[in-house]
PAKE-723942 format. One record per residue: residue in one letter; z, x, y of N, C-alpha, C in turn. Coordinates in steps of 0.02 Angstrom, whole numbers, padded with zeros to 5 digits, always signed. Atoms other than C-alpha are relative to their C-alpha. Layout:
<papas>
aZXYZXYZXY/...
</papas>
This chain:
<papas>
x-00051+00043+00032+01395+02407-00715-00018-00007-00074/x+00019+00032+00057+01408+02411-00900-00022-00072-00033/x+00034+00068+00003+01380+02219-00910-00088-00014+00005/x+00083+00001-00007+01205+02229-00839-00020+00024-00041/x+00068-00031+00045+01150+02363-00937+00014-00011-00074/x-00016+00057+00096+01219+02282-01116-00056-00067+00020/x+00055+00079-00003+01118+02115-01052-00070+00029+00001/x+00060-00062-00026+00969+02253-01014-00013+00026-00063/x+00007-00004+00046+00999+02296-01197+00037+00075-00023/x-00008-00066+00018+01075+02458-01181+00090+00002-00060/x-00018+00029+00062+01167+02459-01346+00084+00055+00023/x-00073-00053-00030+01308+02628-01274+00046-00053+00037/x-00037+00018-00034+01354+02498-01133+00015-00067-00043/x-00012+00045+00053+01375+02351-01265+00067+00037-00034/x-00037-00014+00049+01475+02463-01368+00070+00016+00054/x-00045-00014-00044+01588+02528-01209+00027-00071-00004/x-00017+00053-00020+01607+02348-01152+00047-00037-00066/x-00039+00054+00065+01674+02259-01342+00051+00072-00052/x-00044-00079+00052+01760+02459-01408+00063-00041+00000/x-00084+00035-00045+01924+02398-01307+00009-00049-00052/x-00021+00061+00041+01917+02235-01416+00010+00022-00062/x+00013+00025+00059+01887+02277-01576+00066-00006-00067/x-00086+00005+00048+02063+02311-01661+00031-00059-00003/x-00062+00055-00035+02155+02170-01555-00051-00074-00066/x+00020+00082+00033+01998+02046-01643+00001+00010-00083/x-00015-00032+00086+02011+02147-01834+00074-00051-00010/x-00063+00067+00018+02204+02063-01816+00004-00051-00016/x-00002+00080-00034+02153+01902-01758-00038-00014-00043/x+00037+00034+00051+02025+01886-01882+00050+00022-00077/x-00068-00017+00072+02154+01951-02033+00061-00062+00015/x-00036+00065+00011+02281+01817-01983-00022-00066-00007/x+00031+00054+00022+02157+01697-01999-00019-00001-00065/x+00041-00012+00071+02063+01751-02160+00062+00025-00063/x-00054-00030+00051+02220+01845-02236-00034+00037-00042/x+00029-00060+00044+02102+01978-02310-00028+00061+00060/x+00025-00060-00038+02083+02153-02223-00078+00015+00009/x+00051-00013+00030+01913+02165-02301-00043-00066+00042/x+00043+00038-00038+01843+02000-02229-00008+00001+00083/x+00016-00003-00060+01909+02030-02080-00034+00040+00039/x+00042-00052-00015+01803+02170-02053-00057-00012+00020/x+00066+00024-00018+01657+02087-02085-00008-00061+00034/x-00011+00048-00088+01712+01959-01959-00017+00024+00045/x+00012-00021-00041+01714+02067-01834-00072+00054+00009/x+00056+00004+00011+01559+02141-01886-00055-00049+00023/x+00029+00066-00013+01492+01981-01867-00026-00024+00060/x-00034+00023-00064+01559+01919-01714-00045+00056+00050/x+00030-00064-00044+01493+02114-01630-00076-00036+00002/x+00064+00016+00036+01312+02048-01707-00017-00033+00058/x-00001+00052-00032+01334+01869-01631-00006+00028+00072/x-00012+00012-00068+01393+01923-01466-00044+00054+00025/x+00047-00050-00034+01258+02078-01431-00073-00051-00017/x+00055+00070-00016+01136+01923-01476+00005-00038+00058/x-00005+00039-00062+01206+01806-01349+00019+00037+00063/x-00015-00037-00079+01243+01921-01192-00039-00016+00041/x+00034+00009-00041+01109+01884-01109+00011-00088+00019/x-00022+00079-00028+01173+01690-01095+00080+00007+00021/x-00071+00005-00029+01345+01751-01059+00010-00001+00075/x+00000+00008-00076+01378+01677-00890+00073+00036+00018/x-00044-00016-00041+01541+01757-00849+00063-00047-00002/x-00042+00071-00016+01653+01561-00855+00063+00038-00009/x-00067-00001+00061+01778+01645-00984+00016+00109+00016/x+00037-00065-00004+01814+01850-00970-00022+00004-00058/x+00041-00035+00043+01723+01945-01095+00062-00013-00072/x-00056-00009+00041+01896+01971-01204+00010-00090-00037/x-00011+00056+00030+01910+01782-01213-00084-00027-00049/x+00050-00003+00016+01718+01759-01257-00001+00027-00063/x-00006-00022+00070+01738+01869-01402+00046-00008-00056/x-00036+00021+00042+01894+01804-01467-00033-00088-00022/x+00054+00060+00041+01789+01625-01458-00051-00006-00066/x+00050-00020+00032+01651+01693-01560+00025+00012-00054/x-00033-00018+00088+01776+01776-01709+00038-00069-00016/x-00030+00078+00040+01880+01633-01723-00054-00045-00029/x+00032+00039+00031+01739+01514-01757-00044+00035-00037/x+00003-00022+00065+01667+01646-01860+00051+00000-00084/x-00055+00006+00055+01828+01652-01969-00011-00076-00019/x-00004+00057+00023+01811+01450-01980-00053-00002-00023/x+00057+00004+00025+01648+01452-02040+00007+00037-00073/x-00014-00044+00040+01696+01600-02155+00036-00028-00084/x-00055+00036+00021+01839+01468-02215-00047-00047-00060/x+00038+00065+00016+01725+01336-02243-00061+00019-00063/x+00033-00033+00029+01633+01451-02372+00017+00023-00068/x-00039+00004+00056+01696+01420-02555-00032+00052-00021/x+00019-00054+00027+01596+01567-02612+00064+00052+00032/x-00049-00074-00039+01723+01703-02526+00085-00001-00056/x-00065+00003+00057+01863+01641-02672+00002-00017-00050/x+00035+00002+00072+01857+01636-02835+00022-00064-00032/x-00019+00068+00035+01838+01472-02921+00068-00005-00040/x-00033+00013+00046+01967+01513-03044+00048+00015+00025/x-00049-00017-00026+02102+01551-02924+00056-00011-00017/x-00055+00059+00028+02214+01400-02936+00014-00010-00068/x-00005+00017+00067+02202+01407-03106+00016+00048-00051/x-00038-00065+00033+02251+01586-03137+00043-00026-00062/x-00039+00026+00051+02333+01591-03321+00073+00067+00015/x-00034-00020-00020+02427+01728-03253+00020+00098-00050/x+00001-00058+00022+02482+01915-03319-00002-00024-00087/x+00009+00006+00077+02442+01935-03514+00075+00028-00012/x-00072-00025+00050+02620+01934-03629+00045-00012+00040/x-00053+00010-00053+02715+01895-03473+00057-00057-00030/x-00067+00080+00017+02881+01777-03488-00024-00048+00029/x+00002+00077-00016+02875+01608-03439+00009+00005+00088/x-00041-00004-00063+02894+01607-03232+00053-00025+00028/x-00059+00038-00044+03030+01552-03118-00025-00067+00034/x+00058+00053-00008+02889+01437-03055-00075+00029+00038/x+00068-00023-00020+02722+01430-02989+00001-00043+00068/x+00025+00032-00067+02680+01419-02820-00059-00004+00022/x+00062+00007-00020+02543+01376-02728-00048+00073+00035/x+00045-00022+00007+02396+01496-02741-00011+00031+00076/x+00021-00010-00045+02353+01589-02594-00067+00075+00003/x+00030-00048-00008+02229+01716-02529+00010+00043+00052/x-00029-00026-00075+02307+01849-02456+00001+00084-00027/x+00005-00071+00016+02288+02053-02440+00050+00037+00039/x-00030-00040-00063+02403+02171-02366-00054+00047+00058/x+00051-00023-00072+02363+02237-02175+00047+00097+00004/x-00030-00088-00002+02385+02448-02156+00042-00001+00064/x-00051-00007-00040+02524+02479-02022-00032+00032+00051/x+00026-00059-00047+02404+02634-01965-00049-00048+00047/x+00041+00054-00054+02289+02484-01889+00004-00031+00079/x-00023+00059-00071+02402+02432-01782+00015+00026+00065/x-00041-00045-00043+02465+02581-01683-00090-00031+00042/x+00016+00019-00073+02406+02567-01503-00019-00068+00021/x-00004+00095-00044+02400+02367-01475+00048-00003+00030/x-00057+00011-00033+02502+02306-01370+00055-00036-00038/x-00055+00057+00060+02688+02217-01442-00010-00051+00037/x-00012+00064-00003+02647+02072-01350-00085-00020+00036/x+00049+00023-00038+02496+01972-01301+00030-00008+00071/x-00007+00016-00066+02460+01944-01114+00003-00078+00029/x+00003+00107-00023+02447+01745-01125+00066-00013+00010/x-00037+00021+00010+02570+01664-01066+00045-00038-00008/x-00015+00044+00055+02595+01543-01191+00023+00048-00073/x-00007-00038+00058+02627+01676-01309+00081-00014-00015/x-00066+00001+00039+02774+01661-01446+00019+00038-00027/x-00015-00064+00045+02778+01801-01567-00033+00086+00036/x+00013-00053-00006+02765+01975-01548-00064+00041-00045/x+00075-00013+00051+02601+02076-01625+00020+00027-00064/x-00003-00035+00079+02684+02157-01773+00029-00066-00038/x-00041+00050+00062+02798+01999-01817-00037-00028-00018/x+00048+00040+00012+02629+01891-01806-00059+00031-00059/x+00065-00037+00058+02539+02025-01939+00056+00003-00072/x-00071+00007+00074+02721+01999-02056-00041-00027-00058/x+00017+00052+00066+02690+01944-02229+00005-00076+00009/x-00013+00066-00004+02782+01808-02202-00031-00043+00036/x+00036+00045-00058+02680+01730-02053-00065-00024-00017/x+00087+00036+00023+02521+01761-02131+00004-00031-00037/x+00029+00038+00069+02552+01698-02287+00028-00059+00018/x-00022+00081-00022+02627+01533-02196-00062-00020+00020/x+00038+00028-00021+02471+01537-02108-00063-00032-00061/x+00035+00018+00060+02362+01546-02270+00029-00071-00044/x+00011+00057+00037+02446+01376-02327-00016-00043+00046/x+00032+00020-00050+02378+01306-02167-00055-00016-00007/x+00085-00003-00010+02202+01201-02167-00010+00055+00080/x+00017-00038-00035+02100+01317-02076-00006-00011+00108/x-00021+00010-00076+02104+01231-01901+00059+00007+00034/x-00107-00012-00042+02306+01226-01882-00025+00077-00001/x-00005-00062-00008+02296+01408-01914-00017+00038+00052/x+00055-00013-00047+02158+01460-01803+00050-00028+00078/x-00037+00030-00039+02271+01339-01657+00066+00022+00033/x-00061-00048-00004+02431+01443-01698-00028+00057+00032/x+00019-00066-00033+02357+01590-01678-00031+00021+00065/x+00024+00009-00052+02259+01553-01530+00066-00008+00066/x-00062+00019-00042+02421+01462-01436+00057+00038+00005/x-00085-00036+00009+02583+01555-01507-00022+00075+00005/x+00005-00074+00019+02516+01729-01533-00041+00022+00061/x+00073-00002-00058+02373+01757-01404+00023-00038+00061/x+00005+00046-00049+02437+01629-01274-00059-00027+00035/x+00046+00037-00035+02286+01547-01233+00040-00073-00005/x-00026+00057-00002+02326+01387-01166-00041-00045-00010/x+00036+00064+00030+02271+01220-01222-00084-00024+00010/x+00054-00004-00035+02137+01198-01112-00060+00052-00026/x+00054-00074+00028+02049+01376-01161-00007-00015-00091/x+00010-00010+00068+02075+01334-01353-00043-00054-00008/x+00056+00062-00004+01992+01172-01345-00061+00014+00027/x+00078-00038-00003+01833+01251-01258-00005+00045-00045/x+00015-00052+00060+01845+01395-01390-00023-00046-00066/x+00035+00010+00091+01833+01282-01540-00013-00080+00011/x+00044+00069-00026+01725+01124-01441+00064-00046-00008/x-00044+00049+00012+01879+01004-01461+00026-00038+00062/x-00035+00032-00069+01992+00900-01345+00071+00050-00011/x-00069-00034-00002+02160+00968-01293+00039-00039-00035/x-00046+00047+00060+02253+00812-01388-00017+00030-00066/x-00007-00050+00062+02187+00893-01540+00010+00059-00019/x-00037-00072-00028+02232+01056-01490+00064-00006-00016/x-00072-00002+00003+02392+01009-01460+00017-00060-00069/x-00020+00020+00069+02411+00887-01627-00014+00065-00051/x+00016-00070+00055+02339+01042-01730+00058+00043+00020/x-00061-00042-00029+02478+01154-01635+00083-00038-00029/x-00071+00024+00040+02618+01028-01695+00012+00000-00047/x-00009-00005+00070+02580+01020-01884+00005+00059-00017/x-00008-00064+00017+02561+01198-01882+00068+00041+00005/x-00082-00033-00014+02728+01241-01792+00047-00028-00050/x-00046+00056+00065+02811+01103-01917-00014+00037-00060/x+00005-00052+00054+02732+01211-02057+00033+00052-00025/x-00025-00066+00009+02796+01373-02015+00083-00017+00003/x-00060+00008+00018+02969+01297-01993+00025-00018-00066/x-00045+00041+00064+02994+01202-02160-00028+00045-00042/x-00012-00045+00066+02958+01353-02258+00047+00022-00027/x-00080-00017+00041+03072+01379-02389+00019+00079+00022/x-00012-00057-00024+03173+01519-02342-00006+00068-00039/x+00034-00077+00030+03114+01648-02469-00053+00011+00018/x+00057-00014-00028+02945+01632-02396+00007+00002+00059/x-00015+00012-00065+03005+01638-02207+00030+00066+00021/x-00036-00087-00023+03093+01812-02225-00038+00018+00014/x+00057-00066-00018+03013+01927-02139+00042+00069-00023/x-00023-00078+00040+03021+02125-02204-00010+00020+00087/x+00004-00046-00047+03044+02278-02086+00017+00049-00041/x+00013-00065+00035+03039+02461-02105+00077+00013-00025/x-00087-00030+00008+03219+02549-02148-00003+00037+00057/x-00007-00024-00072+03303+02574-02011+00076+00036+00002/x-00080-00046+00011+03458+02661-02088-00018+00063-00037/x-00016-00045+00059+03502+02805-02198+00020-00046-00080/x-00020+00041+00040+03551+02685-02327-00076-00029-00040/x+00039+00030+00011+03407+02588-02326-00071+00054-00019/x+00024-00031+00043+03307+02747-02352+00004+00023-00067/x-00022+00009+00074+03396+02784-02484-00017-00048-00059/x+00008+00096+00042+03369+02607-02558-00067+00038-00052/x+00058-00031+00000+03185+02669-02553+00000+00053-00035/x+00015-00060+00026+03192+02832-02617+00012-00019-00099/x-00010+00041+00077+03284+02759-02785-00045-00048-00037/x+00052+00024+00035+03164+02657-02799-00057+00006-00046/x+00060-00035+00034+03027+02755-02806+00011+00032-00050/x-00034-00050+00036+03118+02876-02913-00009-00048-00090/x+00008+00063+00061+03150+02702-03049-00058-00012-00022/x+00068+00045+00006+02976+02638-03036-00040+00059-00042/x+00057-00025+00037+02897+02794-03081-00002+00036-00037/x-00014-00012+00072+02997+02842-03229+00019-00050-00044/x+00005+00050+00044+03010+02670-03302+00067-00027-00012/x-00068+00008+00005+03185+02647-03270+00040-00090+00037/x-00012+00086-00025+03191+02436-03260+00055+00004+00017/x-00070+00007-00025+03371+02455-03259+00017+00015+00077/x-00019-00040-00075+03393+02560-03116-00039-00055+00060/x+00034+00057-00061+03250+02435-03009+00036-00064+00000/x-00018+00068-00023+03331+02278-03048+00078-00002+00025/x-00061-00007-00021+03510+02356-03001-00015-00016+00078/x-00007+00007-00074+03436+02375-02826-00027-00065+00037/x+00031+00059-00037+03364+02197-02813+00062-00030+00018/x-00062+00059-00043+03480+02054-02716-00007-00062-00057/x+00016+00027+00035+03530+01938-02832-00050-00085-00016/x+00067+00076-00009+03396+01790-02771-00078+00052+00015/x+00049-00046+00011+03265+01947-02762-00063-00076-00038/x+00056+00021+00047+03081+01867-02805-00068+00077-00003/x+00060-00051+00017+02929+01959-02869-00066-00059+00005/x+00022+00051-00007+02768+01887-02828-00060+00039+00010/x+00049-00053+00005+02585+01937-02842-00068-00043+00000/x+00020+00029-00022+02483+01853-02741-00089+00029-00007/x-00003+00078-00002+02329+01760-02769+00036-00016-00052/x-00010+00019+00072+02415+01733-02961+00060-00060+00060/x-00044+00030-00026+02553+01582-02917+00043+00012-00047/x-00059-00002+00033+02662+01636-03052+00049+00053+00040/x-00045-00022-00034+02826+01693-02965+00060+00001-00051/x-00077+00010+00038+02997+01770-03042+00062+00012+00053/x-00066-00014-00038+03172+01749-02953+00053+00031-00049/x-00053-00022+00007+03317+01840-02993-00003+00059-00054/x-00002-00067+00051+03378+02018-03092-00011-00020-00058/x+00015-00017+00068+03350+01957-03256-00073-00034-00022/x+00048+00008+00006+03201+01875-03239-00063+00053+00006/x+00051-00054-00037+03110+02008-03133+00018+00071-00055/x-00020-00072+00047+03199+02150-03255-00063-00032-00074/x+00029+00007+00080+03118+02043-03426-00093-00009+00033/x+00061-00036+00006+02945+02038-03343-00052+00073+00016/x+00007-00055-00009+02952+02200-03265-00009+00053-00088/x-00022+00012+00079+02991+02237-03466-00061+00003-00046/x+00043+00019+00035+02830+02164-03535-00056+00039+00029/x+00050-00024-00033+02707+02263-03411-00054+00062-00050/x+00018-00064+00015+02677+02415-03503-00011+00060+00032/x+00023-00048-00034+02664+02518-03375+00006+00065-00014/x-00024-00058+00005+02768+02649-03434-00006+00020-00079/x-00005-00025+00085+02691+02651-03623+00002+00065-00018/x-00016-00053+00022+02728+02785-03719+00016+00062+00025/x-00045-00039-00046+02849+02866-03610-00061+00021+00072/x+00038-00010-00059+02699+02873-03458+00037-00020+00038/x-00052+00031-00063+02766+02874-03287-00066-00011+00063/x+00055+00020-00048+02668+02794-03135+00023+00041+00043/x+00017-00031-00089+02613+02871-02980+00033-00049+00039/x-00019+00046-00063+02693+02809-02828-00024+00040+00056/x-00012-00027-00030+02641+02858-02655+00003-00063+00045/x-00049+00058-00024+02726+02773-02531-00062-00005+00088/x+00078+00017-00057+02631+02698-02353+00015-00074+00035/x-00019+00067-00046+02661+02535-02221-00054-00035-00006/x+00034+00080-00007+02590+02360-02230+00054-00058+00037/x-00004+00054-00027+02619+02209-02125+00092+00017+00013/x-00059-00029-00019+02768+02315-02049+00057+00004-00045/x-00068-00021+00052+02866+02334-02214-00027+00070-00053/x+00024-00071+00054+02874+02490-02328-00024-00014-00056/x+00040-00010+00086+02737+02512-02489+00001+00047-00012/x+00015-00045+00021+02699+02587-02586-00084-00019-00077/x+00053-00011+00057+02524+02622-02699+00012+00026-00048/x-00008-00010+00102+02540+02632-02901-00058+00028-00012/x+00068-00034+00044+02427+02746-02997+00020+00011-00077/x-00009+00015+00079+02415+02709-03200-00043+00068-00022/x+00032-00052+00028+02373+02881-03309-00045-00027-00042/x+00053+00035+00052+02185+02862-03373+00021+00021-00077/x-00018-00022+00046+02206+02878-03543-00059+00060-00072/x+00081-00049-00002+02026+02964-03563-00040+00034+00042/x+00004-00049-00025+02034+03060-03436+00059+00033+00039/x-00062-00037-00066+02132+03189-03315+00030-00039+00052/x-00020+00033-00089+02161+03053-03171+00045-00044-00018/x-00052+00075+00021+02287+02922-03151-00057-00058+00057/x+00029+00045-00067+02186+02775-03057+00054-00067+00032/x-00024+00045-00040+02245+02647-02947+00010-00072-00040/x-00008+00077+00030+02329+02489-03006+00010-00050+00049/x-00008+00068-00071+02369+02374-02839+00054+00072+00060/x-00033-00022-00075+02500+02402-02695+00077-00028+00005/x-00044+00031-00006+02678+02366-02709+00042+00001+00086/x-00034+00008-00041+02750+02286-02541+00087-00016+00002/x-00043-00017-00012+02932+02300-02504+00035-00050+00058/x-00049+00047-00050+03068+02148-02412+00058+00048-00037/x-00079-00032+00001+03218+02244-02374+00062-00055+00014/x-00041+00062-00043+03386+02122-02329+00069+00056-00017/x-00044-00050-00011+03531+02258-02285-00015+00048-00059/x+00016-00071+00043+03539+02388-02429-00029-00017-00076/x+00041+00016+00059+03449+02283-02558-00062-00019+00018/x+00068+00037+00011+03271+02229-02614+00006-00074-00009/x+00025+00078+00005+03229+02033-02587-00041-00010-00037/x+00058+00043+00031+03048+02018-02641-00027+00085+00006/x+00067-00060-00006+02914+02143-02703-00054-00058+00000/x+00048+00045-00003+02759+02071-02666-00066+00074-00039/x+00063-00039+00026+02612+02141-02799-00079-00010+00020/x+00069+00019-00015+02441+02143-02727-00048+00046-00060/x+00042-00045+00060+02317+02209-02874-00062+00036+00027/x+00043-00012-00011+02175+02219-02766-00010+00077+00035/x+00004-00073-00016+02128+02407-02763-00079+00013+00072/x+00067-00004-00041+01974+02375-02643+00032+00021+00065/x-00020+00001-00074+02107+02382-02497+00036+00064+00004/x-00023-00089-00013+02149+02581-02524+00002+00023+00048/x+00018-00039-00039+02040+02656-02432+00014-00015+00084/x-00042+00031-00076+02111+02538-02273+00045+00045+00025/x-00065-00051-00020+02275+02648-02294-00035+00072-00030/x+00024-00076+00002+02185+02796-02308+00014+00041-00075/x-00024-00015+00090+02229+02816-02497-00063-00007-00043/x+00049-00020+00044+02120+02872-02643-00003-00084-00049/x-00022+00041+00041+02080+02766-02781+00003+00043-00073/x-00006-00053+00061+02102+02919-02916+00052+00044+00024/x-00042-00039-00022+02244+03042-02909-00026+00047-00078/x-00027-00045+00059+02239+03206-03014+00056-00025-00023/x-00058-00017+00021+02356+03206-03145+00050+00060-00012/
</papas>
């Protein structure tokens, strides 16, 4: 029985026994943390922790629940760890030369999740208490509701609505009573409802001819510098948003005049685009021509809300650390 011989130390039947898990808890620790990158070393973590404690694992809980105990209260610990975000977050002054914003919202920490991650999970947890489905629960929109969440509601949601563990099992997972279980479960569900409804859309892929199209123009605009042509295809309540910064622009002439100020496309340069799935909506990765050497390198990750045959929201993530996730360079020949 692999069990014995993991408690026996044998490190093959350890790895057999927690393989099966390790995607389903990479998720579960990313909707908690909202960074691809930490959640990694969550589950890292968590593997560590739990090939330490095996030999006290009595069996109470299965194995699957045991290890989702262990990452979750790794992620809260993780939380609880002001080093992991940068002091100056909240206080971002925001893109250099930029216009004035539409406003500033509240600050978050959040990375896009690769699409290729997700293939073979199941679409629905087996609890059943479960509410969402596994791709809608990895949406932009969900996580980044969850990221304005103190870290216990979150952890509660995700445990109850997504996972269906029931009350009982979440309260032994994170030492509590079930009344606070279930009070943490109400402020959280109250959360995710009273989000304003530009943060509540959820994206999906294109699921027309049209909506490829949308896409293709896009790319086509973006990476000959053709503002006009991008802000034709936005909707006219379209935001742009470029998360952690909280400066946010709504509408075509806003998003056209700071699209405008970027430089991207100085002196007639055109960006790289190659295109690629996050948190089940279409991206695409930007590459800026070095200007001292042959390469163009990597500038962020533009995500993609579709709403019928227009663009809603681009969401800019800058952080180039999360490439190699989607299997993307961080240099392109020019």
């Amino acid at each position: 029985m692999a069990l014995a011989r993991a408690r026996g130390g044998d490190e093959d039947a350890f790895r057999e026994l927690t393989e099966p898990h390790r995607r389903e808890l990479q998720v579960h620790c990313y909707r908690i943390l909202g960074s691809v990158q930490d959640a990694e070393d969550a589950v890292q973590e968590t593997l560590l922790s739990a090939w330490r404690a095996l030999p006290s694992f009595e069996g109470r809980s299965s194995l699957r629940t045991w290890l989702y105990r262990i990452a979750t209260n790794r992620c809260l610990n993780t939380l609880r760890d002001d080093r992991r975000r940068p002091a100056e977050m909240a206080a971002a002054e925001g893109p250099a030369n930029a216009p004035e914003p539409t406003r500033l919202g509240e600050p978050i920490w959040l990375q896009p999740y690769p699409d290729a991650m997700l293939e073979g999970l199941p679409d629905r947890a087996e609890g059943p208490e479960t509410r969402y489905e596994t791709k809608e629960a990895v949406g932009l929109a969900f996580v980044s509701g969850l990221q304005r969440m103190p870290p216990r509601q979150r952890a509660v949601l995700v445990l109850r609505d997504v996972l269906g563990y029931r009350a009982a099992e979440v309260a032994a997972m994170l030492e509590t009573s079930e009344a606070s279980v279930n009070s943490a479960l109400q402020r959280a569900r109250a959360a995710i409802a009273s989000l304003p409804p530009e943060l509540a859309e959820g994206g999906h892929l294109p699921d027309s001819p049209a909506q490829r199209e949308l896409l293709a123009s896009f790319g086509e605009a973006f990476e000959g510098g053709d503002v006009e042509t991008i802000v034709e295809l936005l909707s006219d309540d379209a935001w742009i948003r470029m998360p952690p910064e909280p400066h946010e622009y709504q509408g075509r002439e806003a998003i056209g005049a700071f699209l405008g100020s970027r430089g991207l496309w100085r002196d007639g340069a055109r960006v790289r685009l190659v295109p690629t799935r996050a948190n089940g909506q279409p991206a695409f990765a930007y590459y800026l021509a070095d200007q001292h050497a042959e390469v163009a390198r990597a500038g962020g990750l533009l995500l993609l809300t579709l709403r019928g045959e227009e663009i809603a929201a681009i969401t800019r993530f800058g952080d180039t650390g999360v490439l190699p996730y989607f299997g993307l360079p961080r240099t392109l020949p020019r």
